[in-house]
C-alpha positions in Angstrom: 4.9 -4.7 16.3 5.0 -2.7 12.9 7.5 -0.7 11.3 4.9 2.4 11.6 4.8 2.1 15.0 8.7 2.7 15.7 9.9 5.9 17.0 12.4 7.7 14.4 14.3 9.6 16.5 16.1 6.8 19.0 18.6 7.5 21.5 21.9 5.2 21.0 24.5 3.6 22.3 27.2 3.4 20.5 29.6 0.6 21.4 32.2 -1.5 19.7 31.7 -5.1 19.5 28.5 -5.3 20.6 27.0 -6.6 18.2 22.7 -6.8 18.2 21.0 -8.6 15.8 17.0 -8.7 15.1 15.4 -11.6 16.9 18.8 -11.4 18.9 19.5 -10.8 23.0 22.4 -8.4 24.3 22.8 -8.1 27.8 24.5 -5.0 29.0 25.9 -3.4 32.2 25.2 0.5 32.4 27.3 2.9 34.3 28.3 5.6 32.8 26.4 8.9 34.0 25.5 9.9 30.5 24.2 6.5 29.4 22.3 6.5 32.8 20.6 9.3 31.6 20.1 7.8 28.1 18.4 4.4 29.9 15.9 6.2 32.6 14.9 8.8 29.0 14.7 5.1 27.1 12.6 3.6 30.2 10.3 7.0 30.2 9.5 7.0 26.4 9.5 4.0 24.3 11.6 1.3 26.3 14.2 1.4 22.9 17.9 2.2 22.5 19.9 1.8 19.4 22.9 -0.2 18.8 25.7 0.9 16.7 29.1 0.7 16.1 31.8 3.4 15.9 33.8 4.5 12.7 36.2 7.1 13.5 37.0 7.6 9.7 33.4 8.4 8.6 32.8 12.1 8.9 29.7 12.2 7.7 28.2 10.4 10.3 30.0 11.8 13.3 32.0 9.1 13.5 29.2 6.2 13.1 28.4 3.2 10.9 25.5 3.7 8.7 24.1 1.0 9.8 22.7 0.0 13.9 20.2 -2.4 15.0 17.3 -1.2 17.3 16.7 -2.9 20.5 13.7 -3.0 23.2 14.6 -2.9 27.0 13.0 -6.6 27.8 14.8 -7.0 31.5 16.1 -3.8 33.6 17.4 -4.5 36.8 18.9 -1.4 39.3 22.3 -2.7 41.2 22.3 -1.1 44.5 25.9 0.8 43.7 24.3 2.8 40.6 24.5 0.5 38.0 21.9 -1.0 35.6 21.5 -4.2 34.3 19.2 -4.4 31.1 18.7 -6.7 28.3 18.2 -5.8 25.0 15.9 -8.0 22.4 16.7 -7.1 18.8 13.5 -5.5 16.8 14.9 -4.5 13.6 18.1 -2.7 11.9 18.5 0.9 10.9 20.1 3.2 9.0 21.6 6.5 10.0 19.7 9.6 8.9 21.1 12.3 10.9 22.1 13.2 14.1 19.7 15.1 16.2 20.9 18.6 18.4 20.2 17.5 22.2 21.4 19.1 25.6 21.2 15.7 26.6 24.2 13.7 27.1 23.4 11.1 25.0 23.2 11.3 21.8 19.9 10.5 19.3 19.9 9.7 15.6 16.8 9.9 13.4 16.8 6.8 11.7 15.1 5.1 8.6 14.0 1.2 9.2 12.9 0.9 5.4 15.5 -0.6 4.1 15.2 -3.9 6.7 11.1 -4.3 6.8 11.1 -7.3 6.9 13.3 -7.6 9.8 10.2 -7.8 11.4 8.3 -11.0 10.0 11.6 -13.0 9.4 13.2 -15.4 10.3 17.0 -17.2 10.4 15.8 -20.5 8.1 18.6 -20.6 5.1 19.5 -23.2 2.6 22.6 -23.8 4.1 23.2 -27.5 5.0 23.1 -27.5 9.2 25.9 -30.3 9.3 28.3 -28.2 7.2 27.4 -25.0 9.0 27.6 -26.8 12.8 31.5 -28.6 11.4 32.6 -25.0 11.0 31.4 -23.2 13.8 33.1 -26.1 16.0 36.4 -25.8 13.9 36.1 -22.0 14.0 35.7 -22.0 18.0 38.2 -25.0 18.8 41.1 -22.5 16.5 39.8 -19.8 19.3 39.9 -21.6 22.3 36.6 -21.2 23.3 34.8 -24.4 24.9 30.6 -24.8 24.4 28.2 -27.4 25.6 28.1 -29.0 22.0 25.3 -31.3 23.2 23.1 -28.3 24.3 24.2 -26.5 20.5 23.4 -29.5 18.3 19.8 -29.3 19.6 19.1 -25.3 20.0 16.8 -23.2 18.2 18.4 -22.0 14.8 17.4 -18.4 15.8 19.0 -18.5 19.2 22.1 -20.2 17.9 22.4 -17.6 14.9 22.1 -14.9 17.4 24.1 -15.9 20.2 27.3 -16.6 17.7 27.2 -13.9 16.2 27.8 -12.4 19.3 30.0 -14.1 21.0 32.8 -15.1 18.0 35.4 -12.9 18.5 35.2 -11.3 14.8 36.3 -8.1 14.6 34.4 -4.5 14.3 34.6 -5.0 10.8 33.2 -8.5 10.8 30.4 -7.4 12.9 29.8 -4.7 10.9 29.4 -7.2 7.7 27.1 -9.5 9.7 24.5 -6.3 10.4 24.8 -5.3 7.1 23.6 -8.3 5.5 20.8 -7.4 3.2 18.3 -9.9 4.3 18.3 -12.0 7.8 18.5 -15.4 5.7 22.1 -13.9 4.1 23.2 -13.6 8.0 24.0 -17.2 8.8 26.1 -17.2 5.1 27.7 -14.6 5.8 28.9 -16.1 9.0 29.9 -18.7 7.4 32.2 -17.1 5.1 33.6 -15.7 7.9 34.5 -18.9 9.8 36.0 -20.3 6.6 37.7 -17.4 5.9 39.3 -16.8 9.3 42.0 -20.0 7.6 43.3 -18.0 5.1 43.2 -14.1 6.5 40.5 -11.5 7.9 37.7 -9.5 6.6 39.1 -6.4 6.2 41.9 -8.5 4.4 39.3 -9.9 1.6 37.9 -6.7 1.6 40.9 -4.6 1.1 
């Protein structure tokens, strides 16, 4: 796959807390009529939907983030009361051009990949020490209450680990939003990491503000 082969007009899905990284997996349950809709176009064209957050104060993107991550439809499964099962594999992350005019129910965004090329070819490896990293994702989920299989995480595949934390820590839309925005897929792991250090001594929007 090559960035001149993805489609620029996407249909997407907005959805809070969902968050999709490149390289990444995100199962989701489909049942509203309009998303339907937007999975059997997805399934007809190009087998991609786009992930993105909403942002109620941006005006300028119809209450968007800037930024999404494009997903292809890699499992789709058809419940017998209506529903769809699907999972999406992360290609690359996108920035919001404009909103396209549909009589669809769904909405679609043209979208520019430039920025993230080399979502692509990259991969998760960073310079940050794997003990110090591991030590802080434990601390981090242990303050949460949420219980792993440590023995299965101290020997998974960086990418997969990256991936799956980052989607199911409980940061906040705004934390999400940080990870995706990450200008490289190396800074994604250190920015994660800030985050489970930080989450001591206050939030992200906190820092930020």
């Amino acid at each position: 796959m090559n960035i001149e082969s993805l489609p620029l007009v996407i249909p997407i899905f907005p959805l809070d807390g969902a968050l999709l990284l490149p390289k990444g997996n995100l199962p989701l349950n489909i049942f509203e009529p309009r998303y339907i809709q937007m999975l059997d176009y997805s399934m007809k064209n190009e087998k991609m939907i786009g992930m993105i957050q909403i942002n109620q104060k941006s005006k300028k993107t119809n209450g968007l983030y800037t930024t999404g991550c494009l997903g292809k439809i890699t499992q789709y499964n058809e419940t017998d009361d209506g529903r769809y099962m699907i999972n999406l594999s992360g290609v690359i992350r996108f920035h919001f051009v404009k909103e396209e005019k549909t009589n669809e129910k769904f909405r679609k965004l043209t979208v520019d990949y430039s920025a993230f090329k080399n979502d692509i070819t990259s991969n998760f490896k960073t310079t940050i020490d794997n003990k110090e990293f591991l030590n802080e994702v434990k601390n981090y989920l242990a303050k949460n209450d949420i219980k792993v299989n440590w023995s299965a995480i101290d020997n998974i595949d960086q990418t997969v680990l990256i991936t799956s934390l980052a989607s199911i820590c409980p940061f906040s839309i705004a934390e999400k939003q940080m990870i995706l925005e990450s200008p490289d897929i190396k800074t994604i792991p250190e920015r994660m990491l800030s985050l489970f250090k930080m989450s001591y001594t206050g939030t992200a929007e906190e820092r930020i503000n």
